[in-house]
DSSP file (Angstrom, degrees, kcal/mol; ACC not computed):
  #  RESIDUE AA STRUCTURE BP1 BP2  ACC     N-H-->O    O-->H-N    N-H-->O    O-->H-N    TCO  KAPPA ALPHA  PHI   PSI    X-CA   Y-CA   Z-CA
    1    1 A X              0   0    0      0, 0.0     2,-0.4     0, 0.0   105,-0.0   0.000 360.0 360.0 360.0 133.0   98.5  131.6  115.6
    2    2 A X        -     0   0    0     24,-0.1     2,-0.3    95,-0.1    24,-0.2  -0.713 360.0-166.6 -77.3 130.7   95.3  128.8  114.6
    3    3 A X  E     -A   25   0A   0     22,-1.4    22,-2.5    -2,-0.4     2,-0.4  -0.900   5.2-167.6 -97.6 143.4   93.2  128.7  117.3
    4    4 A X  E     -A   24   0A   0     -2,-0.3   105,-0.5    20,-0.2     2,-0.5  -0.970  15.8-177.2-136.9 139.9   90.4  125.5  117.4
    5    5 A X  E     -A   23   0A   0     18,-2.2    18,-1.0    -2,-0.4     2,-0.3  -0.912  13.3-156.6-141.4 130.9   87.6  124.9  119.3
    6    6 A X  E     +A   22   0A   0     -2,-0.5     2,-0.3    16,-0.2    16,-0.2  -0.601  18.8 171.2-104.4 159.2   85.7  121.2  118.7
    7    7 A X  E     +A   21   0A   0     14,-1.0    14,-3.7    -2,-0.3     2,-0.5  -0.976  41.2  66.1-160.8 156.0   82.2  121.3  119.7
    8    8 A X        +     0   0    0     -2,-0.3    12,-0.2    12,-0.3    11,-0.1  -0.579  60.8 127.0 129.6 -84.3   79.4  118.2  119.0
    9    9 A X        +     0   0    0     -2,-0.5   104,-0.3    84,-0.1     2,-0.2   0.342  26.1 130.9 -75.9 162.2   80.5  115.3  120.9
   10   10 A X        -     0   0    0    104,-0.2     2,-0.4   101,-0.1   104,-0.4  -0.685  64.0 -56.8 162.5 170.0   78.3  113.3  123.4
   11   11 A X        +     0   0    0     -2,-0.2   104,-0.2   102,-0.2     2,-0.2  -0.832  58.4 175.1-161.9  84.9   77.0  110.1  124.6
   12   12 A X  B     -d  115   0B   0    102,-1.7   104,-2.7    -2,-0.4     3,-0.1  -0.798  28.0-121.5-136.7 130.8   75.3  108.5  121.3
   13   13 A X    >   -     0   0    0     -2,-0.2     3,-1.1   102,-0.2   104,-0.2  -0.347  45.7 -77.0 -84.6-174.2   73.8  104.8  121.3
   14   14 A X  T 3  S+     0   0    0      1,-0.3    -1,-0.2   101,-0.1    72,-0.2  -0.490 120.9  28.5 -83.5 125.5   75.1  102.1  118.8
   15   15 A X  T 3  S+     0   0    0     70,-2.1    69,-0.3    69,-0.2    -1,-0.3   0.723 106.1 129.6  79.3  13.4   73.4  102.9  115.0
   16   16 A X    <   -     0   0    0     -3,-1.1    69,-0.9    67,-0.1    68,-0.7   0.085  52.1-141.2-120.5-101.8   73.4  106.0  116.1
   17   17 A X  E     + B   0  83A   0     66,-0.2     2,-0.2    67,-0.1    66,-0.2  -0.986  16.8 165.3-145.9 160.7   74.8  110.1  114.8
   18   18 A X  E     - B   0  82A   0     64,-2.3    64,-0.8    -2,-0.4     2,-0.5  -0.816  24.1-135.4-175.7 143.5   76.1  112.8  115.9
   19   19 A X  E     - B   0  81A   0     -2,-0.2     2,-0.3    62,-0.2    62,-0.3  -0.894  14.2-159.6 -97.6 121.3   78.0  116.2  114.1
   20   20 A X  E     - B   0  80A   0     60,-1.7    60,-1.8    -2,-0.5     2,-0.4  -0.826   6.3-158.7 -74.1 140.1   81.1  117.6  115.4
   21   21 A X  E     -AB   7  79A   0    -14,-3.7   -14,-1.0    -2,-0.3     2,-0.3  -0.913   4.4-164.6-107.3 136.6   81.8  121.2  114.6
   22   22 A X  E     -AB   6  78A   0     56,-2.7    56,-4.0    -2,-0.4   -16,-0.2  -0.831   4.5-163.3-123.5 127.4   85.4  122.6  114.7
   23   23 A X  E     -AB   5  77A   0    -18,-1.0   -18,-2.2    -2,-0.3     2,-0.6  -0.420   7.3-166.4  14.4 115.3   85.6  126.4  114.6
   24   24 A X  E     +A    4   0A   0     52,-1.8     2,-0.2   -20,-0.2   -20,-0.2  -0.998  11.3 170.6-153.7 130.4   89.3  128.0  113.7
   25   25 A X  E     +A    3   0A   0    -22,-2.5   -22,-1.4    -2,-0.6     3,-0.1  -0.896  54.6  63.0-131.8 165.1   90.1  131.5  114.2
   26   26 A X  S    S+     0   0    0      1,-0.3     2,-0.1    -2,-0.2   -24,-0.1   0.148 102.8  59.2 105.6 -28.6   93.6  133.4  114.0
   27   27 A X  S    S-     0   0    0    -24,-0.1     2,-0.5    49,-0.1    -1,-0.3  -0.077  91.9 -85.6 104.4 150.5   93.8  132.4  109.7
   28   28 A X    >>  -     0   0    0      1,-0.1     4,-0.8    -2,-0.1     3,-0.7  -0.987  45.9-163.5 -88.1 112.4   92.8  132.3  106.5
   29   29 A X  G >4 S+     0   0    0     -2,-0.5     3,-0.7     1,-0.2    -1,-0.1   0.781  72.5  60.0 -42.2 -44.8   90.7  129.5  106.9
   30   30 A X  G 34 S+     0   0    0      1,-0.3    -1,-0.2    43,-0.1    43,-0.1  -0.246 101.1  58.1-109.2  23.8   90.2  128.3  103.3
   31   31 A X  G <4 S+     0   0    0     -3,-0.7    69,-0.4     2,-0.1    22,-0.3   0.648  85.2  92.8-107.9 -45.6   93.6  127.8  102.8
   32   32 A X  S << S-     0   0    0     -4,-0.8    67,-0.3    -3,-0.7    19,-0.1  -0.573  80.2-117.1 -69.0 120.0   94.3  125.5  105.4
   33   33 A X  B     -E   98   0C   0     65,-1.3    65,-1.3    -2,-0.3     2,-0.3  -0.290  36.9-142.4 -41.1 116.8   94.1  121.6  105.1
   34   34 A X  E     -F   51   0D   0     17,-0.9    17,-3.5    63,-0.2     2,-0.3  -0.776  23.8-177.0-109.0 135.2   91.0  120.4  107.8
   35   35 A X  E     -F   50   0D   0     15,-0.3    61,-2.6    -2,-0.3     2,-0.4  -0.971  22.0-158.4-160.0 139.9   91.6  117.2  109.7
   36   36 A X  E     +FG  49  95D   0     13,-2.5    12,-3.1    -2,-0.3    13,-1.9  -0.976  24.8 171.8-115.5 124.8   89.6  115.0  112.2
   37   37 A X  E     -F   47   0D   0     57,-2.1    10,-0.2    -2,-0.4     2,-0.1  -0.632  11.1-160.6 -90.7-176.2   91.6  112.7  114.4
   38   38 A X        -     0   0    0      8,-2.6     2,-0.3    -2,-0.2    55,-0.2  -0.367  13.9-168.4-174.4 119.6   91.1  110.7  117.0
   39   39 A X  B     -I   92   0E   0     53,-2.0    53,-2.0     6,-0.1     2,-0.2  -0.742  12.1-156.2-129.2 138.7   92.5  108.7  120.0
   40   40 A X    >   -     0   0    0     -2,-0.3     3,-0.7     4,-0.3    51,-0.1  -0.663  49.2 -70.0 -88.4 162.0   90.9  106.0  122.4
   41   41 A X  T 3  S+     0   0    0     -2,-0.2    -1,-0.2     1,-0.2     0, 0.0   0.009 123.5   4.1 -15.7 117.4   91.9  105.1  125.9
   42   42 A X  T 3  S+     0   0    0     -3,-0.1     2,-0.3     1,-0.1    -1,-0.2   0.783 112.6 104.0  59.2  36.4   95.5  103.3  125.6
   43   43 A X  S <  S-     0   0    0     -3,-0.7     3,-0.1     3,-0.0    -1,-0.1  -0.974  80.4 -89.7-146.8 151.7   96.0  103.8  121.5
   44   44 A X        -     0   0    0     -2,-0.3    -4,-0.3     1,-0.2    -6,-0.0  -0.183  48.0-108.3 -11.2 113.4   97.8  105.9  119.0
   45   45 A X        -     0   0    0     -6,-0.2     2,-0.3    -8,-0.1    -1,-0.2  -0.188  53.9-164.5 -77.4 140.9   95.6  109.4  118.0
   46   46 A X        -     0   0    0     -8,-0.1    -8,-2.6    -3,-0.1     2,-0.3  -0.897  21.2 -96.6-133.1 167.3   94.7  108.1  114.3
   47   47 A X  E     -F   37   0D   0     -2,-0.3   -10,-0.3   -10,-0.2     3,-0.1  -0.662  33.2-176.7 -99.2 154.9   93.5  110.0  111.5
   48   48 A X  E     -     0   0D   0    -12,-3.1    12,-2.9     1,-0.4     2,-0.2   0.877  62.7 -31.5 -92.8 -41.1   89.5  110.2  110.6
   49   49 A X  E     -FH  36  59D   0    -13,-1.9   -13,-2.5    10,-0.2    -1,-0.4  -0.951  61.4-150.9-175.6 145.0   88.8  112.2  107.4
   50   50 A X  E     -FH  35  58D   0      8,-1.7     8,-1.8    -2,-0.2     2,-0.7  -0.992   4.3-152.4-136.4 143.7   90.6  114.9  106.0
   51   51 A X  E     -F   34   0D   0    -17,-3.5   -17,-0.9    -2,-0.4     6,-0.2  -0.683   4.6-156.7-121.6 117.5   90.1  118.2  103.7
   52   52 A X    >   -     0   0    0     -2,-0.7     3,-0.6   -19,-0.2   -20,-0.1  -0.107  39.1-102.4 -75.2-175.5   92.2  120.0  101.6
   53   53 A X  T 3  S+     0   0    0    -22,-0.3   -21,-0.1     1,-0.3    -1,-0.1   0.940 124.0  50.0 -67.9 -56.4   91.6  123.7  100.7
   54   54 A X  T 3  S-     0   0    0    -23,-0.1    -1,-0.3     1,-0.1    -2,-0.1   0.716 118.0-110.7 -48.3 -32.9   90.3  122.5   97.2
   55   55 A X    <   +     0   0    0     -3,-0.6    -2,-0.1     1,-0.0    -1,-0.1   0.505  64.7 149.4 103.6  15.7   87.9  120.0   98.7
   56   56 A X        -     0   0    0     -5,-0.0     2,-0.2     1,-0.0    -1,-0.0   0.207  40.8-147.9 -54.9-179.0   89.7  116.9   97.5
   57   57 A X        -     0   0    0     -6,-0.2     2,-0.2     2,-0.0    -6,-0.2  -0.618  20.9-170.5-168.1 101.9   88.6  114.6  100.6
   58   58 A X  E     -H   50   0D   0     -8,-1.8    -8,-1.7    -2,-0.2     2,-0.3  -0.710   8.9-177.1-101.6 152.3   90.6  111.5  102.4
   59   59 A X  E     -H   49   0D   0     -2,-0.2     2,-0.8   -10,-0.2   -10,-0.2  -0.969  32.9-108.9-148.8 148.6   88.6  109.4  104.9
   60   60 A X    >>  -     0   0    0    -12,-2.9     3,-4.2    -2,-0.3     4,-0.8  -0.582  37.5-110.2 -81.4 109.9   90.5  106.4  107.0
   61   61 A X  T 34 S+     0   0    0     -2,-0.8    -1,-0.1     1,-0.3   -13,-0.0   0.752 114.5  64.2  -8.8 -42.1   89.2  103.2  105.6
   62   62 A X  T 34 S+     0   0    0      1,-0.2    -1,-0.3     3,-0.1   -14,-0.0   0.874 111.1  42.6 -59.2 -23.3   87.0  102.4  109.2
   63   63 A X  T X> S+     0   0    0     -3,-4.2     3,-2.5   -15,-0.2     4,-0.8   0.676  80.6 110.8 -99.5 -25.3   84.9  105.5  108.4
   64   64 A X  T 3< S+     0   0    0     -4,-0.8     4,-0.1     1,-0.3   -15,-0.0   0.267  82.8  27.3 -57.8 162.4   84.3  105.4  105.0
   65   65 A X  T 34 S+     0   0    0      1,-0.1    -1,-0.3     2,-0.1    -2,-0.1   0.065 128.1  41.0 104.4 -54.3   80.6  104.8  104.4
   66   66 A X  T <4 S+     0   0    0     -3,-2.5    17,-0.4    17,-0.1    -2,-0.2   0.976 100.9  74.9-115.9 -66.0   79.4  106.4  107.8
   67   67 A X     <  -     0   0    0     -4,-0.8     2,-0.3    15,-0.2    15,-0.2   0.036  52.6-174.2 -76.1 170.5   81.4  109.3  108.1
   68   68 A X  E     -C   81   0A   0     13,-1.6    13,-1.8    -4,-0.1     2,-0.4  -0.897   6.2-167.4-146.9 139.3   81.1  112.8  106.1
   69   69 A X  E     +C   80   0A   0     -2,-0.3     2,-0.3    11,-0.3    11,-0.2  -0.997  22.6 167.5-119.8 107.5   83.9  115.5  106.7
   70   70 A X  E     -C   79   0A   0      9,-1.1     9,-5.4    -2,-0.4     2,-0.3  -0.939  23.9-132.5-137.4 171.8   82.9  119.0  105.2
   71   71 A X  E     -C   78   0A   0     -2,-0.3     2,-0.8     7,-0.2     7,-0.2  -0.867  14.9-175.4-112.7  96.3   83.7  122.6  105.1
   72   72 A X  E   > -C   77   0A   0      5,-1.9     5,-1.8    -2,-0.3     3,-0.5  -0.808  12.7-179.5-105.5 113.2   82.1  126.2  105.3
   73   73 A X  T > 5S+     0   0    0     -2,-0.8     3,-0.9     1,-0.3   -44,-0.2   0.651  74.7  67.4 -77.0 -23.3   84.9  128.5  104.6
   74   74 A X  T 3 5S+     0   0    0      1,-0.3    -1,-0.3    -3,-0.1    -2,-0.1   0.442 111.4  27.6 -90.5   2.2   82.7  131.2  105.1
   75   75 A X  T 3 5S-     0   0    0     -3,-0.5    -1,-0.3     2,-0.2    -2,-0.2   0.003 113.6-115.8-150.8  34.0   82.1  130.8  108.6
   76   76 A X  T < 5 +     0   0    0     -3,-0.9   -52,-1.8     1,-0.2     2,-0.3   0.635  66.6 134.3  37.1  43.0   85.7  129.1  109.1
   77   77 A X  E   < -BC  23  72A   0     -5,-1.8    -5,-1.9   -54,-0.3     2,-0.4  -0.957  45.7-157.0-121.5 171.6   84.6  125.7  110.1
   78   78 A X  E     -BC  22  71A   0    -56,-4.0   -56,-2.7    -2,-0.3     2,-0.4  -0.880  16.1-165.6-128.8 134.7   85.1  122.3  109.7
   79   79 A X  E     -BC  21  70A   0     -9,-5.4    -9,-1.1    -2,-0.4     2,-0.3  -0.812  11.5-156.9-110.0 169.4   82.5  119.4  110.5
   80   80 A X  E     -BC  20  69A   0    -60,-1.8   -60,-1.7    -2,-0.4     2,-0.7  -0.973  13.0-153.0-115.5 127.6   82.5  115.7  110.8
   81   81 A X  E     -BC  19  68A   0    -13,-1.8   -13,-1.6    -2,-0.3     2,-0.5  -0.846   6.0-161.2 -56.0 109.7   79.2  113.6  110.3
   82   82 A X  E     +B   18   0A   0    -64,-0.8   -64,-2.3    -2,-0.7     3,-0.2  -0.923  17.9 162.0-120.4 106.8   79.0  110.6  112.0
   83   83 A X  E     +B   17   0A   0     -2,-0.5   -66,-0.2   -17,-0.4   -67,-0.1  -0.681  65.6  27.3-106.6 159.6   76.3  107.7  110.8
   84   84 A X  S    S-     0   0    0    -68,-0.7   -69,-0.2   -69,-0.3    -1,-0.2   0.649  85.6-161.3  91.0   3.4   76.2  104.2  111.6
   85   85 A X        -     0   0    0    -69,-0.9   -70,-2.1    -3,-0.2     2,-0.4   0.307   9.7-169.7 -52.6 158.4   78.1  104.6  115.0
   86   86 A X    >   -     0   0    0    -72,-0.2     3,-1.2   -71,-0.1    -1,-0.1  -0.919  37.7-114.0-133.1 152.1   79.9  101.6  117.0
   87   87 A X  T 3  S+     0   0    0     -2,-0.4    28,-0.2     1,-0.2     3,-0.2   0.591 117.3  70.0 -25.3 -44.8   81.4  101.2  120.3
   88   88 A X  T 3  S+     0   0    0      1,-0.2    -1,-0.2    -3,-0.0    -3,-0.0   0.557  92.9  55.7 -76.3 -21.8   84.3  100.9  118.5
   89   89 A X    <   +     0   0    0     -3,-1.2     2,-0.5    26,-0.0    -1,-0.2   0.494  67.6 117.4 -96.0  12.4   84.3  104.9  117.5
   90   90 A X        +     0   0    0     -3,-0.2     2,-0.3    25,-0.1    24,-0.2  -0.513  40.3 115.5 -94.7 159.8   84.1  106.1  120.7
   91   91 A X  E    S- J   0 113E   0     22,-0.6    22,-1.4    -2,-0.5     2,-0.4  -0.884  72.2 -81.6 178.4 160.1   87.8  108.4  121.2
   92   92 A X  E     -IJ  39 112E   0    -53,-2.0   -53,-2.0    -2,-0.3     2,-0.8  -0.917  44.6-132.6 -99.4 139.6   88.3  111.7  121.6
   93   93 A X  E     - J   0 111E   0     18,-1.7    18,-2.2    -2,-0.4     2,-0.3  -0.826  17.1-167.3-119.1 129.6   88.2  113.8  118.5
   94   94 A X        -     0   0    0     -2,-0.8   -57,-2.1    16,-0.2     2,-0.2  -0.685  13.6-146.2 -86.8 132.0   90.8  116.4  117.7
   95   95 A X  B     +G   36   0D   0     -2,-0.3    13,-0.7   -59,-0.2     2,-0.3  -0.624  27.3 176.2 -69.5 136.2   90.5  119.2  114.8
   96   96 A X  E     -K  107   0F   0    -61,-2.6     2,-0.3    -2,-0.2    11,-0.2  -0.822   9.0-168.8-160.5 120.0   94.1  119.9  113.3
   97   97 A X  E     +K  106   0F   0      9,-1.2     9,-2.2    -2,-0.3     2,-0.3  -0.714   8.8 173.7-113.2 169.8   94.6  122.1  110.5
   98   98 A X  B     -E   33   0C   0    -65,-1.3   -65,-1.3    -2,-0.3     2,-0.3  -0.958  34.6 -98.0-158.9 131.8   97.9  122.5  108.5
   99   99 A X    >   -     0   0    0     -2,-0.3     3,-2.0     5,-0.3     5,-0.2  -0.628  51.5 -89.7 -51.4 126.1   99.1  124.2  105.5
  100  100 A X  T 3  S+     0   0    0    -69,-0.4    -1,-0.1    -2,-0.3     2,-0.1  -0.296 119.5   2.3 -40.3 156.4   99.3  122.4  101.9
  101  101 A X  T 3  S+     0   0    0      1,-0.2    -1,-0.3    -3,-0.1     2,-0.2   0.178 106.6 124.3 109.6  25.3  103.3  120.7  102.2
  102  102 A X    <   -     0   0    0     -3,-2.0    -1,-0.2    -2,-0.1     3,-0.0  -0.700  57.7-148.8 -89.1 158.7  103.9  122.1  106.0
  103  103 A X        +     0   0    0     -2,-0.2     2,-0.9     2,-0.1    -2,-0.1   0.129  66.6 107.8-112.6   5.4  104.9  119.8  109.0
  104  104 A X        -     0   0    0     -5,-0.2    -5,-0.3     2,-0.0     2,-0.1  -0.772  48.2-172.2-108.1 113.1  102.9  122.2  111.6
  105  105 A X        -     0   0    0     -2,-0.9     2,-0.4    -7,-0.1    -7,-0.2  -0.471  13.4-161.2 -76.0 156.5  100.2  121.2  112.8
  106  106 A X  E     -K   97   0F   0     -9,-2.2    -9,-1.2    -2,-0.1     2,-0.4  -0.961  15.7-171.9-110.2 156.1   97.7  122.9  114.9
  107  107 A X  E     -K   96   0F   0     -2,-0.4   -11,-0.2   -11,-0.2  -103,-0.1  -0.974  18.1-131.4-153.9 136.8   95.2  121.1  117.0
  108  108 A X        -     0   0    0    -13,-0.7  -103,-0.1    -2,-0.4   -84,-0.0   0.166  39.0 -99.2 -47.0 158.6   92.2  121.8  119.1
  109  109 A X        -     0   0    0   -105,-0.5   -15,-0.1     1,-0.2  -104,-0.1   0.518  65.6-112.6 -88.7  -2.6   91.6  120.4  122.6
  110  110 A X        -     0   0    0   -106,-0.1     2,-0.3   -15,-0.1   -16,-0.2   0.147  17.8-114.9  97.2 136.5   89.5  117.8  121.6
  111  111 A X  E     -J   93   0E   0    -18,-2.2   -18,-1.7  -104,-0.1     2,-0.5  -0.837  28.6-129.1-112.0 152.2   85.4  116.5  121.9
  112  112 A X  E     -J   92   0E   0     -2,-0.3     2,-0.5   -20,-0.2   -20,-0.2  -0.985  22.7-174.6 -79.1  98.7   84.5  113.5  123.6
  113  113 A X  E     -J   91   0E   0    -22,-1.4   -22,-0.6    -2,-0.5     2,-0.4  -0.748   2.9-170.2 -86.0 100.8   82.4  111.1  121.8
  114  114 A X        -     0   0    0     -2,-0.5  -102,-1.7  -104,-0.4     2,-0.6  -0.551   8.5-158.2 -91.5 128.2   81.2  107.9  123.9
  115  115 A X  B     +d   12   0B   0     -2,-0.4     2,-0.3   -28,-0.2  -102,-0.2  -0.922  42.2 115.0 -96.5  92.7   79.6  105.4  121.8
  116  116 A X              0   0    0   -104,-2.7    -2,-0.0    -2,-0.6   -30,-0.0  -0.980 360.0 360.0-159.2 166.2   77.2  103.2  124.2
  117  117 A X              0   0    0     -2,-0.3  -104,-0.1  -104,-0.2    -1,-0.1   0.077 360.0 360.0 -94.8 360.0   73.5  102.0  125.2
């Protein structure tokens, strides 16, 4: 069983950052496919940034630029970077890891990140 635990998010003005961590235990980490979602208030959880076990690296067109998604296998987390920040980003962001060509996800309880002045 994956266990995740997101850690980072907070209350950040507009133009500004902030790092989310997620944590995964229960695994071989460095096998598993690393994913950020993320869902606002009355929308569809969307995807942010994803990483496969190789490091290949997808990010959802809205981020690219401003976000960073990396990996330390050696201490079996995954971060997200966040530059550049909007109003528009604030969601809660879920961790979800996955196996190359598997349909099960696992997913973390989720950070709050409030984008405001």
């Amino acid at each position: 069983q994956v266990q995740l635990v997101e850690s980072g998010g907070g209350l950040v003005q507009p133009g500004g950052s902030l790092r989310i961590s997620c944590a995964a235990s229960g695994t071989i980490f460095s096998i598993y496919v690393m994913g950020w979602y993320r869902q606002a208030p009355g929308k569809q959880r969307e995807l942010v940034a994803a990483i496969m076990p190789g490091g290949t690296i997808n990010y959802a067109d809205f981020v690219k630029g401003r976000f960073t998604i990396s990996r330390d296998n050696a201490k079996n987390t995954v971060y997200l970077q966040m530059n550049s920040l909007k109003p528009e980003d604030t969601a809660v962001y879920y961790c979800n890891a996955r196996r190359v060509a598997s349909t099960t996800y696992y997913w973390g309880r989720g950070t709050q990140v409030t984008v405001s002045s």
